[in-house]
PASEBA-1860 file (N, C-alpha, C; in nm, 3 decimals):
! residues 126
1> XXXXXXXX> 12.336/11.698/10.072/12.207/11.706/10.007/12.143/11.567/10.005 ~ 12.034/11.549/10.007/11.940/11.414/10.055/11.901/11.402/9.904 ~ 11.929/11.268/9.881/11.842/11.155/9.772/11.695/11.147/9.768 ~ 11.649/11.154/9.662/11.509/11.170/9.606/11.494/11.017/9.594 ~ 11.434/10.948/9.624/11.392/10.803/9.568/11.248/10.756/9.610 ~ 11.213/10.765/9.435/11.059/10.711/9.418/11.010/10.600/9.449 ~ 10.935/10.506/9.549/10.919/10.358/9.507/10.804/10.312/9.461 ~ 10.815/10.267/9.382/10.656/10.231/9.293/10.633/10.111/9.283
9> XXXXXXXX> 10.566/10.013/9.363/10.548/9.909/9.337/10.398/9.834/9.400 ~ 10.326/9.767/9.338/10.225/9.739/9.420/10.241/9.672/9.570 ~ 10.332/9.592/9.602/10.392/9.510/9.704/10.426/9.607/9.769 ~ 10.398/9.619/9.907/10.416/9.719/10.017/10.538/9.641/10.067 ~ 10.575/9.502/10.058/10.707/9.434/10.112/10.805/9.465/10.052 ~ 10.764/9.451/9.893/10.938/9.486/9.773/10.949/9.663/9.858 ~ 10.869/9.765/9.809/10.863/9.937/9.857/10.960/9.922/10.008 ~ 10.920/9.868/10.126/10.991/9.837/10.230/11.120/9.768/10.234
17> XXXXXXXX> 11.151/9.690/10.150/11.257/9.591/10.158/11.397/9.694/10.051 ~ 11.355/9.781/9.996/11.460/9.879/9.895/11.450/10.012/10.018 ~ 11.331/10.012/10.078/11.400/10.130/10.159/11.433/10.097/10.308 ~ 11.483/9.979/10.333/11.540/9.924/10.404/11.679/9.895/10.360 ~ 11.712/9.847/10.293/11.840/9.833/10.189/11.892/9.944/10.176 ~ 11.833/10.070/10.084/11.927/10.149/10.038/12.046/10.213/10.145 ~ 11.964/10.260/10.245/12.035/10.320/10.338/12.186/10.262/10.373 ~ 12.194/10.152/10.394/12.315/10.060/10.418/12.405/10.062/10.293
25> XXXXXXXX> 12.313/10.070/10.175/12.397/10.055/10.068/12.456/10.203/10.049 ~ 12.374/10.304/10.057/12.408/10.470/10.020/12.428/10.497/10.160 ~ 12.573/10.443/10.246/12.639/10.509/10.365/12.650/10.612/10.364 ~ 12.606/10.704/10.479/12.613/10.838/10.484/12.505/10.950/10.368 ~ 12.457/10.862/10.318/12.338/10.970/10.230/12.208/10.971/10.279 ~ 12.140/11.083/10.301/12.054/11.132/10.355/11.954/11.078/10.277 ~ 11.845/11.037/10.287/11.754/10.966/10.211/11.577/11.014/10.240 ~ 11.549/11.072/10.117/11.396/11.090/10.148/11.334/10.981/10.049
33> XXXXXXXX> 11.237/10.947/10.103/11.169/10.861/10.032/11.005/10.891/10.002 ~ 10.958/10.852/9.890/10.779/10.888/9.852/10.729/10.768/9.763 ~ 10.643/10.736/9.829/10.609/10.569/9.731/10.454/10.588/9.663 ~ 10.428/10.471/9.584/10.356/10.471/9.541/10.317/10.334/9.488 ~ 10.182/10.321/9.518/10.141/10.185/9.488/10.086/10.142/9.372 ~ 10.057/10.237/9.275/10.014/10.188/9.143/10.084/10.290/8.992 ~ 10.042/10.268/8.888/10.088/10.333/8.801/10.076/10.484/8.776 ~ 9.864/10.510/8.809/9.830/10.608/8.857/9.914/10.706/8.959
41> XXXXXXXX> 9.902/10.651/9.069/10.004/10.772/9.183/10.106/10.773/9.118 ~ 10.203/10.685/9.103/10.364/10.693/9.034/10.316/10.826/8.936 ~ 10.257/10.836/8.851/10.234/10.930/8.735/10.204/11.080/8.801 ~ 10.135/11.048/8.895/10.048/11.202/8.981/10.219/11.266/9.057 ~ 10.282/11.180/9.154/10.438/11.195/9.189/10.452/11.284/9.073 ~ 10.478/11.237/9.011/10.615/11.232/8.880/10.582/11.369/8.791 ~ 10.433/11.364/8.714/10.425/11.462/8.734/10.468/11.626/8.768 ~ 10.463/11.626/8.928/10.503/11.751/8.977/10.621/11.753/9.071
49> XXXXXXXX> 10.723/11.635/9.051/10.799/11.606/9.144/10.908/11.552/9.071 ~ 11.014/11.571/9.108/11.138/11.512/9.018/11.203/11.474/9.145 ~ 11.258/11.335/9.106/11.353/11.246/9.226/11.476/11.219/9.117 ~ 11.603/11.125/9.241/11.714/11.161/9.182/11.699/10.988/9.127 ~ 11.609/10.937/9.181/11.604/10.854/9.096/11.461/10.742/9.152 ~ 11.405/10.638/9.071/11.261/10.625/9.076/11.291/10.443/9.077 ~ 11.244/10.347/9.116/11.212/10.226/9.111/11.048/10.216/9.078 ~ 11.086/10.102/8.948/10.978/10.098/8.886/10.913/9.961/8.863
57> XXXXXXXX> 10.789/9.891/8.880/10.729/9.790/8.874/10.685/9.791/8.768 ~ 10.738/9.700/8.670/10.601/9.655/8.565/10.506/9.621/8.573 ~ 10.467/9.516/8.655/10.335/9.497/8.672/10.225/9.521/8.815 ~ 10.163/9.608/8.761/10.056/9.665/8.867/9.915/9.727/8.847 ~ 9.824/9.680/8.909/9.724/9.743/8.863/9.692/9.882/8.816 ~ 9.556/9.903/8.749/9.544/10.038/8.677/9.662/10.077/8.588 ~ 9.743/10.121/8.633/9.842/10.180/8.479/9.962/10.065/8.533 ~ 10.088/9.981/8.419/10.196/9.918/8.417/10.295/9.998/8.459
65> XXXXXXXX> 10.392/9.944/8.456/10.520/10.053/8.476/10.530/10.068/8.308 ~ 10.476/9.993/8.249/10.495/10.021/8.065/10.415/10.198/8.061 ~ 10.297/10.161/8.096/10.192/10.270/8.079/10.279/10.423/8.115 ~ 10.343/10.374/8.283/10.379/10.446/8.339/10.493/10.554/8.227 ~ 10.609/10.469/8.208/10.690/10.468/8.099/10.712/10.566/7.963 ~ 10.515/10.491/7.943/10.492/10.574/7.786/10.422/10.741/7.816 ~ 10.401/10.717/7.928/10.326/10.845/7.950/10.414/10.928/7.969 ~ 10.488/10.906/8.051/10.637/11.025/8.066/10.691/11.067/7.930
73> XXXXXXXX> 10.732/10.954/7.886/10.775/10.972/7.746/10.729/11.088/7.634 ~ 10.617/11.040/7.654/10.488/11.130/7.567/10.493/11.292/7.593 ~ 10.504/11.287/7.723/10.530/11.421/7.812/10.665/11.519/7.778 ~ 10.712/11.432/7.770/10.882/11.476/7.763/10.948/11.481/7.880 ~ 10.892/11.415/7.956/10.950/11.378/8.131/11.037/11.335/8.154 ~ 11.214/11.344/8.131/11.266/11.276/8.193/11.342/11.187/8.338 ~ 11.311/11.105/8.390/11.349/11.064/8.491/11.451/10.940/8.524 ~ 11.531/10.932/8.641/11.571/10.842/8.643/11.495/10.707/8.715
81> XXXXXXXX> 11.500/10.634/8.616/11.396/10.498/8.619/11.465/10.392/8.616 ~ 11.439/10.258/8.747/11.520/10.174/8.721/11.432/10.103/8.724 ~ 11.377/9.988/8.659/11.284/9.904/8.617/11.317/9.802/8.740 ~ 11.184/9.731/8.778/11.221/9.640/8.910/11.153/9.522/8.899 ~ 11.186/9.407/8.821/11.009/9.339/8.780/11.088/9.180/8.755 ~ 11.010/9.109/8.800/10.998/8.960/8.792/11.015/8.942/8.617 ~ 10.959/9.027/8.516/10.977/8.960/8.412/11.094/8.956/8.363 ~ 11.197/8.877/8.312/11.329/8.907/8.292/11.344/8.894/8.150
89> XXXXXXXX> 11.270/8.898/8.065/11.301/8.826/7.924/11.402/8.953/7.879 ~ 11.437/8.888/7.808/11.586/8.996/7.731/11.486/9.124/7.656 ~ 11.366/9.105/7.594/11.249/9.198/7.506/11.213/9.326/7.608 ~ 11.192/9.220/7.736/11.136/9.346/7.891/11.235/9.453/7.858 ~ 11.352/9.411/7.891/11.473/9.499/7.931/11.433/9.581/7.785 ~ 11.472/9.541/7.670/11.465/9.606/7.527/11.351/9.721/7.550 ~ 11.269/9.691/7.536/11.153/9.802/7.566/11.141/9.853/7.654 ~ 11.159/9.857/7.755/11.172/10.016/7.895/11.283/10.087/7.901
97> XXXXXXXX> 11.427/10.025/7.827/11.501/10.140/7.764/11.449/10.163/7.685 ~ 11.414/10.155/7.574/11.371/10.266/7.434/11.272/10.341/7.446 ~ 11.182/10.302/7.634/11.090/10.410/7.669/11.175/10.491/7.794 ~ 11.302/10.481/7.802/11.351/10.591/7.882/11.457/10.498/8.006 ~ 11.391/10.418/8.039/11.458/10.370/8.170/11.596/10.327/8.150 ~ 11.679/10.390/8.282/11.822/10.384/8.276/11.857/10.271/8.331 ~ 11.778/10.179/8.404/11.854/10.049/8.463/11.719/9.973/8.474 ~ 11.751/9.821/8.480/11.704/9.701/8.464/11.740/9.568/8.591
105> XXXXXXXX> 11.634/9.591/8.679/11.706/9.475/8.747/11.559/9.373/8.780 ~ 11.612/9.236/8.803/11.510/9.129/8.825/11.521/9.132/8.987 ~ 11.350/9.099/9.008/11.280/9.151/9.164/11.313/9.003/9.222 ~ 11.343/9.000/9.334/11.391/8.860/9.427/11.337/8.868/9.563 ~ 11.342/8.773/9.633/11.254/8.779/9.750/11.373/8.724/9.786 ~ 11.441/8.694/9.916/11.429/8.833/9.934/11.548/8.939/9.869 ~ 11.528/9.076/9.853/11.597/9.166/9.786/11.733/9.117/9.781 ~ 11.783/9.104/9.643/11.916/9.088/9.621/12.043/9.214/9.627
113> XXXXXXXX> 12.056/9.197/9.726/12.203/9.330/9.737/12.237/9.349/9.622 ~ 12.345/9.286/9.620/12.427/9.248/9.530/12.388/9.320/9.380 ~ 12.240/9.307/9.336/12.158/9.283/9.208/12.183/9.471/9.221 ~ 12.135/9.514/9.354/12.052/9.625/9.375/12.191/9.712/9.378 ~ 12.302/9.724/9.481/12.402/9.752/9.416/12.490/9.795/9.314 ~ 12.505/9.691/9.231/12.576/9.679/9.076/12.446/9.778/9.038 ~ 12.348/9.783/9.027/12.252/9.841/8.898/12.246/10.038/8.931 ~ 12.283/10.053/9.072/12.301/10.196/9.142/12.401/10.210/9.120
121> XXXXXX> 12.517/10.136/9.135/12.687/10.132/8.998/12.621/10.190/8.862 ~ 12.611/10.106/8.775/12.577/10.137/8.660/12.491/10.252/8.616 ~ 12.366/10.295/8.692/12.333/10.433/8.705/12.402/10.564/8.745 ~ 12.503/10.535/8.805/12.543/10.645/8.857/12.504/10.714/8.987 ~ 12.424/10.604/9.057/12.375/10.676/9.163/12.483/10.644/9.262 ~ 12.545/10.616/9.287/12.639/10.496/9.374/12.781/10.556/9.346
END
């Protein structure tokens, strides 16, 4: 059975550089992929579409990955959300779990294995 994975990020390089990665990392798993460049689409996806699991940008025009976040929430949407964002403060992490998100990792140029890895460990996707 093929992997659902959302990519949401405004950067068309980070969206490319995780679905370049995963594959190597998820040997032998079939991989569909559906992206999205702002908070808006991520929400329109999500919506009517459930993946097995979603990468998420905090910061992006029109809606945040916060926005993104609270709106699901609000909904009663649950998804698997792994937060993907340059901001690292210990508060970031605090608040996108208590709005749902199951993993937390800081965005690197270029993509940190390693980072991306361990955090698909800790989810359970892996």
């Amino acid at each position: 059975m093929a992997l659902s994975v959302l990519l949401v990020d405004d950067s068309k390089f980070v969206r490319k550089g995780i679905a370049k990665e995963l594959p190597t990392i998820l040997d032998g798993k079939e991989l569909i992929f559906s992206e999205a460049s702002n908070g808006n689409e991520a929400l329109e996806l999500l919506y009517v579409n459930s993946y097995d699991i979603v990468f998420l940008d905090l910061t992006m025009p029109e809606k945040t990955g916060y926005d993104v976040l609270e709106s699901l929430k609000e909904r009663g949407i649950k998804a698997n959300i792994v937060v993907l964002t340059a901001d690292i403060q210990p508060e970031s992490e605090k608040i996108v779990r208590s709005l749902g998100a199951i993993g937390y990792m800081e965005k690197q140029r270029p993509l940190n294995r390693e980072a991306l890895m361990k955090v698909l460990q800790e989810t359970n996707i892996l």
